[in-house]
Backbone as JSON Lines, residues from 0, in Angstrom:
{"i":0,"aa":"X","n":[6.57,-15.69,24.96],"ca":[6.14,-15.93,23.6],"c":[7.31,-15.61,22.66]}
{"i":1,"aa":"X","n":[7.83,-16.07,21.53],"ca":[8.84,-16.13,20.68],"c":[7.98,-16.0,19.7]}
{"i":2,"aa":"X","n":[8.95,-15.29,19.07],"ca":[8.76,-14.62,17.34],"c":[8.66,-15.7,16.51]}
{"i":3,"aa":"X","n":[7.52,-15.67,15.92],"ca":[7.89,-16.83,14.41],"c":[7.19,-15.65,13.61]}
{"i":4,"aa":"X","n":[7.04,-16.85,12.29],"ca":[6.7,-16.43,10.98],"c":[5.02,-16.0,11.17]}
{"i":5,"aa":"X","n":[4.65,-16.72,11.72],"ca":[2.97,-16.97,11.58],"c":[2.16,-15.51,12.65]}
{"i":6,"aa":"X","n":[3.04,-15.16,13.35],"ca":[3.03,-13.76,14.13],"c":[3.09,-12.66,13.69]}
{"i":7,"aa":"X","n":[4.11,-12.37,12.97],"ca":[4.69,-11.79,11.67],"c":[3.51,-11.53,10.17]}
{"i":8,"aa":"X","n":[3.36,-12.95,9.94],"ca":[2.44,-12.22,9.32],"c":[1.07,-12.16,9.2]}
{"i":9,"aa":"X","n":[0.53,-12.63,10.45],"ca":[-0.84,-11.77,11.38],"c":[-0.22,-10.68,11.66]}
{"i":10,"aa":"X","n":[0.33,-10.05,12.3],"ca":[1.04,-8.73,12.47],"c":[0.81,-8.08,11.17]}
{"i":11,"aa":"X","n":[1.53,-8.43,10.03],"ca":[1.3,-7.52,8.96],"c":[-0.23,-7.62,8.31]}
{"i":12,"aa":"X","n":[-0.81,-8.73,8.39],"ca":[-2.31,-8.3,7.7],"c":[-3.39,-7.63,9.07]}
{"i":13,"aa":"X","n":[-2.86,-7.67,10.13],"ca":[-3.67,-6.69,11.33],"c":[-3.2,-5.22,10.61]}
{"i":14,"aa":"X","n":[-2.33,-4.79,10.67],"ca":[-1.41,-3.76,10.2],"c":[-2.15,-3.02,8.96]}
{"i":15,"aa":"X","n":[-2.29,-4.19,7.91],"ca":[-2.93,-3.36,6.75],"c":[-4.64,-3.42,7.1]}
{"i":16,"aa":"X","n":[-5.43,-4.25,7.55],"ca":[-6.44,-4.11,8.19],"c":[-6.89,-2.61,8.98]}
{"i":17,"aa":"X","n":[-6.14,-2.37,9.98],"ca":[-5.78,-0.67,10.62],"c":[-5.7,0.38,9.63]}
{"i":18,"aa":"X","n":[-4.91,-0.31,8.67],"ca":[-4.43,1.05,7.51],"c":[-5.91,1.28,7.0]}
{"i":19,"aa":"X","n":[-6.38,0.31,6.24],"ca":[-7.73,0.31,5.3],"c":[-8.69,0.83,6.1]}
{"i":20,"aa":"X","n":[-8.84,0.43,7.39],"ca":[-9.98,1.26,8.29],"c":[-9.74,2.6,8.63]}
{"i":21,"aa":"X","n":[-8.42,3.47,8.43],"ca":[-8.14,4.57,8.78],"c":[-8.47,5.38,7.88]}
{"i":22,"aa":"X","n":[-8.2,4.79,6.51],"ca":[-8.23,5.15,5.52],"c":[-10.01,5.75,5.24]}
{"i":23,"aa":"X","n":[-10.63,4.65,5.19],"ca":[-11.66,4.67,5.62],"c":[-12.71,5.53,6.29]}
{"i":24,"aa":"X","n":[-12.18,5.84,7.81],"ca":[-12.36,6.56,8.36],"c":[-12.22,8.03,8.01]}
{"i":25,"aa":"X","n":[-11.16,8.52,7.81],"ca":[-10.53,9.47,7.15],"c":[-11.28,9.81,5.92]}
{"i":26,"aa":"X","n":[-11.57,9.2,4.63],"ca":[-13.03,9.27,4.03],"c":[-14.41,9.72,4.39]}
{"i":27,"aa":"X","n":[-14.88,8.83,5.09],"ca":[-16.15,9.26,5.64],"c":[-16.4,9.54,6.69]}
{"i":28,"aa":"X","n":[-15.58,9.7,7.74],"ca":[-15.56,10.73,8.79],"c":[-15.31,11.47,8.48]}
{"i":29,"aa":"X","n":[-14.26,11.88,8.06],"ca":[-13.64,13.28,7.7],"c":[-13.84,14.23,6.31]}
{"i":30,"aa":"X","n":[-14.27,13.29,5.38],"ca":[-15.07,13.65,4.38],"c":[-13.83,13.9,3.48]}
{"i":31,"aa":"X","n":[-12.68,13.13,3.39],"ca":[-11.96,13.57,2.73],"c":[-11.29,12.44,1.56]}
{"i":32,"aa":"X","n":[-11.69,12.64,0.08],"ca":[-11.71,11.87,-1.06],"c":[-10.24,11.42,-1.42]}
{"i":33,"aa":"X","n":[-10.16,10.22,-1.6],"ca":[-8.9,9.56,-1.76],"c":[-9.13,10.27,-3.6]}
{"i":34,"aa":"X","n":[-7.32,10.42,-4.13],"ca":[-6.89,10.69,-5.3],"c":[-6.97,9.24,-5.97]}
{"i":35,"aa":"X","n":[-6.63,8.99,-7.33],"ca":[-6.43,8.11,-7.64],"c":[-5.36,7.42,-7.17]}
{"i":36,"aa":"X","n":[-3.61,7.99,-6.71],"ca":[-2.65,7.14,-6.24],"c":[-3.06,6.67,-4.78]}
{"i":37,"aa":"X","n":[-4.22,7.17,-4.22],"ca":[-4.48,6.76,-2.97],"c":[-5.35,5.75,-2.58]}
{"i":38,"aa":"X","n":[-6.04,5.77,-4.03],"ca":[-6.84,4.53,-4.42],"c":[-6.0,2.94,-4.67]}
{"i":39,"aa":"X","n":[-4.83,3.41,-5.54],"ca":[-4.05,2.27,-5.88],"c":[-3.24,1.89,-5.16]}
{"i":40,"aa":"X","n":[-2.78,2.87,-3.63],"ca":[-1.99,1.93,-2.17],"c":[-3.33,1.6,-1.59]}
{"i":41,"aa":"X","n":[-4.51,1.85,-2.05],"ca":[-5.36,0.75,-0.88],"c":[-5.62,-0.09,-1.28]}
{"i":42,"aa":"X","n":[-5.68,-0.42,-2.47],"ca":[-5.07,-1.9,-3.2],"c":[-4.18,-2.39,-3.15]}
{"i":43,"aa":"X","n":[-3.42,-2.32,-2.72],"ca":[-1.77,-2.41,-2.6],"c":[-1.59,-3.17,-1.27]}
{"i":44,"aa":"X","n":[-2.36,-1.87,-0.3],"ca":[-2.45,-2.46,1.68],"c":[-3.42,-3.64,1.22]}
{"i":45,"aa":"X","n":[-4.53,-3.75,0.77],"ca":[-5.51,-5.13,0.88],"c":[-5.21,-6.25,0.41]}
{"i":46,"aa":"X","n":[-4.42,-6.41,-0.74],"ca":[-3.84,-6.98,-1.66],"c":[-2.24,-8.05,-0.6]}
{"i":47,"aa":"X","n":[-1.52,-7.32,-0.07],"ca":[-0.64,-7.56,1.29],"c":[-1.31,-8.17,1.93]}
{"i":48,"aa":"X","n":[-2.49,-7.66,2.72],"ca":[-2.62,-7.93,3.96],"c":[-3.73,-9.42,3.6]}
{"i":49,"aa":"X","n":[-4.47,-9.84,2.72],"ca":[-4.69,-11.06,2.69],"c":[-3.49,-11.78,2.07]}
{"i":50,"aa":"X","n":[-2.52,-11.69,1.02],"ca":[-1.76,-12.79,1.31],"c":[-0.8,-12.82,2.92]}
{"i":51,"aa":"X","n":[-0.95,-12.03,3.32],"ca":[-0.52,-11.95,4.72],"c":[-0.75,-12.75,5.93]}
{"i":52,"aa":"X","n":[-2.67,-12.32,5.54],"ca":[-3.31,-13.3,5.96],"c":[-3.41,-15.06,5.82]}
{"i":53,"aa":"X","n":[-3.51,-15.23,4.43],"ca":[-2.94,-16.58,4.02],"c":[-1.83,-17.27,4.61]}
{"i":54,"aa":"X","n":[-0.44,-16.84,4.62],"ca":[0.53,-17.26,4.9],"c":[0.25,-17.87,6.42]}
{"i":55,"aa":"X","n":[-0.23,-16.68,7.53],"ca":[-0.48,-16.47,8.94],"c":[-1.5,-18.21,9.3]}
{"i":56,"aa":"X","n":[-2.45,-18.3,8.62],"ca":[-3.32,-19.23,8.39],"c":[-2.98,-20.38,8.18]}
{"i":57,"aa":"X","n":[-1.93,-20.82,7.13],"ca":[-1.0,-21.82,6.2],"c":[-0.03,-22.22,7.26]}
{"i":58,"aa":"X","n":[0.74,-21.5,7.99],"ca":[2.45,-21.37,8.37],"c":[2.76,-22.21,7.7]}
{"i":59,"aa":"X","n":[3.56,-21.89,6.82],"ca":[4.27,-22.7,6.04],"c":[5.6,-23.17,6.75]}
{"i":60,"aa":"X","n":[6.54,-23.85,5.73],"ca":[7.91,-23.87,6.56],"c":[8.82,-23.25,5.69]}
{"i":61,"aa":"X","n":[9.79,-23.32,5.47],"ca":[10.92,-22.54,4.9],"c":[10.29,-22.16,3.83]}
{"i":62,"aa":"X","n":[10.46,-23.05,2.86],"ca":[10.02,-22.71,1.34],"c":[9.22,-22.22,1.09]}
{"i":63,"aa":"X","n":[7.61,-22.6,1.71],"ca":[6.24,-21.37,1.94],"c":[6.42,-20.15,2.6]}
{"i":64,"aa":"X","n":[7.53,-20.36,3.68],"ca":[7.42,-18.57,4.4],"c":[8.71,-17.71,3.0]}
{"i":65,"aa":"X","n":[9.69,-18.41,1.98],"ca":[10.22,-17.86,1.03],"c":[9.16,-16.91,0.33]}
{"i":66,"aa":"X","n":[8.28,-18.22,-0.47],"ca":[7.27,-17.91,-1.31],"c":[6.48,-16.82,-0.67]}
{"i":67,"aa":"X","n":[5.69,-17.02,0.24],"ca":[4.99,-15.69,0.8],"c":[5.4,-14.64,0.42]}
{"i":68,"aa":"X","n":[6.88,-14.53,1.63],"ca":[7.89,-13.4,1.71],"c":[7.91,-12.55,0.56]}
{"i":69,"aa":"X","n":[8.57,-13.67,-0.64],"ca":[9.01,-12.69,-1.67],"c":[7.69,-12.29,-2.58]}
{"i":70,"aa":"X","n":[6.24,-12.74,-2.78],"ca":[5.44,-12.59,-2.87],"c":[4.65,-10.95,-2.15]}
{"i":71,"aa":"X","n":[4.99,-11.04,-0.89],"ca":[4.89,-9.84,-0.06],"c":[5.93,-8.72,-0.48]}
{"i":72,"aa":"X","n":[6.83,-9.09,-0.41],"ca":[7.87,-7.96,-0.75],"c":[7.47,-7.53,-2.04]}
{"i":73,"aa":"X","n":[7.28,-8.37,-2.98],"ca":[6.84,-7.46,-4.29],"c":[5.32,-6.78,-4.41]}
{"i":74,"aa":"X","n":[4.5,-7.47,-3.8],"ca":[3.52,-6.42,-3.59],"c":[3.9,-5.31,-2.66]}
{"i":75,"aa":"X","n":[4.06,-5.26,-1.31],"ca":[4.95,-3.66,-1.07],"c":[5.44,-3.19,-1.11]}
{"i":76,"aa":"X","n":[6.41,-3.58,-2.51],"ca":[7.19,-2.21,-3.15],"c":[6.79,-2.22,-4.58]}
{"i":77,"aa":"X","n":[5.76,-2.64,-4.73],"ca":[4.8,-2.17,-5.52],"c":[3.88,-0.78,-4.91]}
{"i":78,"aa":"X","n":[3.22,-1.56,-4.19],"ca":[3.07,-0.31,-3.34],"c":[3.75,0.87,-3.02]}
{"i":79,"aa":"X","n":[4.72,0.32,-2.39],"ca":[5.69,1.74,-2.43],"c":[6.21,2.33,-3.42]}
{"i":80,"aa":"X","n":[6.18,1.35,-4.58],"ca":[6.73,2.35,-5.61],"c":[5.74,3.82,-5.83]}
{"i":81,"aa":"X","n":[4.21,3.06,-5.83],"ca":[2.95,4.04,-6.35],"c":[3.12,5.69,-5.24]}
{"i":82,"aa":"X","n":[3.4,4.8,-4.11],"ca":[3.54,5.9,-3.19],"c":[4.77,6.93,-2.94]}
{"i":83,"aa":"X","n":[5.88,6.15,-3.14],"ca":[7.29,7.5,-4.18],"c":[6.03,8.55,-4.95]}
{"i":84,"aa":"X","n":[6.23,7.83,-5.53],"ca":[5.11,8.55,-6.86],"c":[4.27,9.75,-6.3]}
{"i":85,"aa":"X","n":[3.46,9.04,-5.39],"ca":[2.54,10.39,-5.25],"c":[3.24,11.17,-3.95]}
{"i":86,"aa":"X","n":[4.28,10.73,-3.57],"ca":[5.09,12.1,-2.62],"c":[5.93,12.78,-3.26]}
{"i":87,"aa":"X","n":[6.53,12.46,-4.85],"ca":[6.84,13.51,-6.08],"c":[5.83,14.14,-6.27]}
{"i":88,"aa":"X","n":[4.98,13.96,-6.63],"ca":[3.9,14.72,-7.22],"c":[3.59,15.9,-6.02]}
{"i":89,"aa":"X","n":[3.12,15.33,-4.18],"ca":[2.9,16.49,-3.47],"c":[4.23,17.51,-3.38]}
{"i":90,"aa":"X","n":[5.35,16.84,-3.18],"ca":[6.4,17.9,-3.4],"c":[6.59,18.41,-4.65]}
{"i":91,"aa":"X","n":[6.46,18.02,-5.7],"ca":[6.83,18.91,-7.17],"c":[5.86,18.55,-7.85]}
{"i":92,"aa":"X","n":[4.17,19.21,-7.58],"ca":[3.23,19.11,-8.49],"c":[3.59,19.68,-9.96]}
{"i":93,"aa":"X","n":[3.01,19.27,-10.54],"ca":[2.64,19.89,-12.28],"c":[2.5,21.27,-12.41]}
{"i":94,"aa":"X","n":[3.31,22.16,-13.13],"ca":[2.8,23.45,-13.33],"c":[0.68,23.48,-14.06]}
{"i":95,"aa":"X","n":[0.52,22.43,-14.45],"ca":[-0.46,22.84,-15.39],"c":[-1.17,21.27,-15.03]}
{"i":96,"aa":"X","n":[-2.35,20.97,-14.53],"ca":[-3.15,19.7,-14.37],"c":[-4.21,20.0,-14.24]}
{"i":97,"aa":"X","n":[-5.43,19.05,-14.43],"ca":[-6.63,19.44,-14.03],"c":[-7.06,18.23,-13.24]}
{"i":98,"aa":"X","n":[-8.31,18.27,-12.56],"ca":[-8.92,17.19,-11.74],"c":[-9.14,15.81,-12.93]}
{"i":99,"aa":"X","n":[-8.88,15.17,-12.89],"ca":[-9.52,14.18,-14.11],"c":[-10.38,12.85,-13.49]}
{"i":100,"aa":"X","n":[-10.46,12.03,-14.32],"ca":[-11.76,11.27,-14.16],"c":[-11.1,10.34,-12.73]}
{"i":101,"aa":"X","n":[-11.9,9.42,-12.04],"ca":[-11.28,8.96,-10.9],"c":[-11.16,7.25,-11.71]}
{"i":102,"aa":"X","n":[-10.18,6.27,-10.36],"ca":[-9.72,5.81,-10.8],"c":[-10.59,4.26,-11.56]}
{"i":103,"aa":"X","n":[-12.06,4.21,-10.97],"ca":[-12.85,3.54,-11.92],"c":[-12.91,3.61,-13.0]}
{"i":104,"aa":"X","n":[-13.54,5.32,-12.85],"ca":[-14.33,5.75,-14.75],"c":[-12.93,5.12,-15.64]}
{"i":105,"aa":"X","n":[-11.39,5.65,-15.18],"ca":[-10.18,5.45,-15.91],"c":[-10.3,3.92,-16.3]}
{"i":106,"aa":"X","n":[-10.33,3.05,-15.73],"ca":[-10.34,1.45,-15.68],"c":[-11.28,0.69,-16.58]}
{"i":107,"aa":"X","n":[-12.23,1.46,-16.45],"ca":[-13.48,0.87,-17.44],"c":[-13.68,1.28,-18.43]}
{"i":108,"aa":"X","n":[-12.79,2.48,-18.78],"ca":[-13.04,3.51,-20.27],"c":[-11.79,3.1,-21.16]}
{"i":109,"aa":"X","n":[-10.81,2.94,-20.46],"ca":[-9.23,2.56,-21.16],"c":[-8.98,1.87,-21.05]}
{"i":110,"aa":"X","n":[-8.19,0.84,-21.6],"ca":[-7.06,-0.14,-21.52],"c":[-6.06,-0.11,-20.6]}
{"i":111,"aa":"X","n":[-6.15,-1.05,-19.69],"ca":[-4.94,-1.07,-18.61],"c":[-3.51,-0.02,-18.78]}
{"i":112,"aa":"X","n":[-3.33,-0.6,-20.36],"ca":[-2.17,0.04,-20.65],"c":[-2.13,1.55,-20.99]}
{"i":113,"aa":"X","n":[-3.38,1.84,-21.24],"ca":[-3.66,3.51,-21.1],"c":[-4.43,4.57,-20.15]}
{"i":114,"aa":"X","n":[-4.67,3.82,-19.27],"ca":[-5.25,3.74,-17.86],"c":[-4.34,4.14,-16.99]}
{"i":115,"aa":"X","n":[-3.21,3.39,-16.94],"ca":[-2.2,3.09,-15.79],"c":[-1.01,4.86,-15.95]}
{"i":116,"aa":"X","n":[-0.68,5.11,-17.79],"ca":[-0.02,6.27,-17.15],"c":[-0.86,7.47,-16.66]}
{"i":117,"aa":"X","n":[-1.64,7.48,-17.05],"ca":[-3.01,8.43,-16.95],"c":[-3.44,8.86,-15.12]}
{"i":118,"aa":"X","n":[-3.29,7.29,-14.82],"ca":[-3.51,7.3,-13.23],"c":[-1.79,8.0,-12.25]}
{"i":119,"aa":"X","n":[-0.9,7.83,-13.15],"ca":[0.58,7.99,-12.72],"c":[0.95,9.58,-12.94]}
{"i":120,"aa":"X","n":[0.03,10.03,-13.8],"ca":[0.4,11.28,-14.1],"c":[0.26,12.26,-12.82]}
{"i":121,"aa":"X","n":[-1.05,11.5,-12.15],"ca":[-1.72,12.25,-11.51],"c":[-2.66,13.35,-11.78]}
{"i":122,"aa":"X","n":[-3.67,13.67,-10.7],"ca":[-4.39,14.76,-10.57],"c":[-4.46,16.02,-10.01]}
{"i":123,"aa":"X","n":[-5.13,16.66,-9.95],"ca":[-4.98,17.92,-9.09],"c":[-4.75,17.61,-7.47]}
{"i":124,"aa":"X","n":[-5.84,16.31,-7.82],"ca":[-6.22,15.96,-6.46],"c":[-5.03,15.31,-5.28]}
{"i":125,"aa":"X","n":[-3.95,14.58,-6.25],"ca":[-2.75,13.74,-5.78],"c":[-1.42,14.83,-5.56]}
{"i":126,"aa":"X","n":[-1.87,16.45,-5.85],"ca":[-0.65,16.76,-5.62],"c":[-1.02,17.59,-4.19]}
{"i":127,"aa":"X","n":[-2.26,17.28,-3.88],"ca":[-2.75,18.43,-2.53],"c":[-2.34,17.41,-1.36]}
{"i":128,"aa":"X","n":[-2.11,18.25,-0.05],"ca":[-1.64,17.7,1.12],"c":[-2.88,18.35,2.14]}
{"i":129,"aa":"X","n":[-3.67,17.04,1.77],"ca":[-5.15,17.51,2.59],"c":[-5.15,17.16,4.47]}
{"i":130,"aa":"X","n":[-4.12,15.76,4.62],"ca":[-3.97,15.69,5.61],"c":[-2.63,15.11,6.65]}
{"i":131,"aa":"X","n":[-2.08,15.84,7.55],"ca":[-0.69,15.56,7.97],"c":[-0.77,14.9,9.17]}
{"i":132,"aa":"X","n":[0.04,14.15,9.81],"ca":[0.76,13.74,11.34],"c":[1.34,13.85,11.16]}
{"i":133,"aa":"X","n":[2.18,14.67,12.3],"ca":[3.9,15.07,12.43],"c":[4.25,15.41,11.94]}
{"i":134,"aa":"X","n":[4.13,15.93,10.93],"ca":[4.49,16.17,9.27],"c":[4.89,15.94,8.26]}
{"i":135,"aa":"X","n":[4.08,14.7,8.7],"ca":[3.74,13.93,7.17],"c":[2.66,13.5,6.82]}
{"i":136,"aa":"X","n":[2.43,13.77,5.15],"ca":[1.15,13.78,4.58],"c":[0.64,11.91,4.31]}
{"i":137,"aa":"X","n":[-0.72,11.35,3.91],"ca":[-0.75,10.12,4.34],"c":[-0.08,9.59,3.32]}
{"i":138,"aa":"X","n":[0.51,9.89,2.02],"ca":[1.56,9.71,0.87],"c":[2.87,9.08,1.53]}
{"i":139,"aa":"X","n":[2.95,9.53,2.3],"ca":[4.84,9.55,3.16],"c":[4.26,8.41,4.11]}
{"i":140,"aa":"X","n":[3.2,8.53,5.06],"ca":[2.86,7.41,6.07],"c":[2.59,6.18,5.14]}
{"i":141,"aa":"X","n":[2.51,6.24,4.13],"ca":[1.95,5.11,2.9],"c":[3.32,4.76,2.9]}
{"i":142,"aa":"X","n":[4.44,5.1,2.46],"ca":[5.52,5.02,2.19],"c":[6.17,4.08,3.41]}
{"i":143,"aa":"X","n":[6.15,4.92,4.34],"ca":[6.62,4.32,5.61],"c":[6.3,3.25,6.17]}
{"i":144,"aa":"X","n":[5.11,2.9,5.87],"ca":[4.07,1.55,6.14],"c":[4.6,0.45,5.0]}
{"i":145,"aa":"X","n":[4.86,0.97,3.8],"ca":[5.27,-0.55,2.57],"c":[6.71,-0.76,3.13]}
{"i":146,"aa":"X","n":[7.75,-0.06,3.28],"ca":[8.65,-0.06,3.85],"c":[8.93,-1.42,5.14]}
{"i":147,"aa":"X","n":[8.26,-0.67,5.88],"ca":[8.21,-1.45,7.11],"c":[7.19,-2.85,6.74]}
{"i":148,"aa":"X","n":[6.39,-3.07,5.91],"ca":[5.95,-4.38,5.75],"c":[7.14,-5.35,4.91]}
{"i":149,"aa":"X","n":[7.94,-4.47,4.31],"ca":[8.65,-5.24,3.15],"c":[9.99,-5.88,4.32]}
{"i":150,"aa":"X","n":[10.1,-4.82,5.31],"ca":[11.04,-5.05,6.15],"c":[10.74,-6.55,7.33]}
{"i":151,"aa":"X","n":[8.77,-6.1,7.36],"ca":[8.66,-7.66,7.96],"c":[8.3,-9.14,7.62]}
{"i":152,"aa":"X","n":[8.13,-8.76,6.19],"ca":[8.13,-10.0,5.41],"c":[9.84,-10.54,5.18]}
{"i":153,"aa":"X","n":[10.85,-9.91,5.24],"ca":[12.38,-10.5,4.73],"c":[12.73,-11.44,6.43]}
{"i":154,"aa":"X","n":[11.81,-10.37,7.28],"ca":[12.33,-10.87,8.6],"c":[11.35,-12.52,9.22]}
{"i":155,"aa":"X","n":[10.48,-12.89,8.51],"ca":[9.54,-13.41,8.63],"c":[10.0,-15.03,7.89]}
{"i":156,"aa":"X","n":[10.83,-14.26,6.31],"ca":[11.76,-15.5,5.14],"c":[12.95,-15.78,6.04]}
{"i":157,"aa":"X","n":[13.57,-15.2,6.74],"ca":[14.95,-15.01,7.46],"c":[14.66,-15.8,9.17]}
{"i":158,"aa":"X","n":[13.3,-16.33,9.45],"ca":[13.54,-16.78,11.02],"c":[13.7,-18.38,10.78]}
{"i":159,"aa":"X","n":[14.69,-18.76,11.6],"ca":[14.73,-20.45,11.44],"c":[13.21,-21.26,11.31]}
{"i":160,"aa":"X","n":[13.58,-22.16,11.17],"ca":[12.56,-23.03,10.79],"c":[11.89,-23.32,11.96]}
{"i":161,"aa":"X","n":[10.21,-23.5,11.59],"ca":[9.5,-23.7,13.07],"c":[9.58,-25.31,13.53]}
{"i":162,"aa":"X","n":[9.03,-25.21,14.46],"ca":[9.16,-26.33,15.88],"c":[7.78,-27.3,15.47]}
């Protein structure tokens, strides 16, 4: 079997599929409440992983696996940007924060544009390290995951043209 595009990115929307169910899991198995920045990479993974899906569905040829690509790449480092973000915050929380409203009540009470630093500031809740692998909190595995999608969408714009 040989690598194409259409592998690639079934690969990446299986990928964020796994993430969202872990996530998930991790919630209501484990009983443990996503922050608001943890809310906005699972928008971020779902958001990826159906145009992911699309593309996978479509195979486009050059110009559609471009479009995808760079389409993908800017949603996961969008993503990743949010997720920098909240691995500043667990390493150098706020001297002074309180729990604040979550990231609905914020959305439906404010204006995007006063919503969004509000959600960036963070909470009490975004600077705690409730849960690790290897030692890293799921902030850093968030990180590591947009990373590596952004890495397989360039590789996905970058394979010759299909057969």
């Amino acid at each position: 079997m040989t690598l194409n595009s259409r592998l690639i990115y079934l690969a990446m929307f299986l990928v964020c599929a796994g993430l969202i169910g872990f996530a998930l899991y991790l919630q209501h198995a484990l009983g443990l409440e996503p922050c608001p920045m943890c809310i906005l990479q699972r928008y971020a993974f779902v958001v990826v992983g159906v145009i992911a899906l699309a593309a996978a569905i479509h195979n486009p040829a050059v110009l559609g696996r471009r479009i995808y690509s760079g389409l993908l790449v800017v949603l996961a480092a969008t993503g990743g940007g949010i997720a920098i973000r909240h691995v500043y915050l667990e390493h150098y929380p706020p001297k002074i924060f309180d729990c604040g409203a979550d990231v609905g009540f914020m959305l439906e009470s404010f204006p995007l544009t006063q919503a969004l630093p509000m959600i960036f500031r963070g909470t009490g809740d975004c600077t705690k390290v409730v849960w690790q692998f290897l030692g890293l909190s799921i902030a850093e595995w968030s990180l590591i995951c947009f990373a590596t999608l952004i890495v397989a969408a360039i590789v996905a714009a970058a394979l010759k043209a299909r057969r």
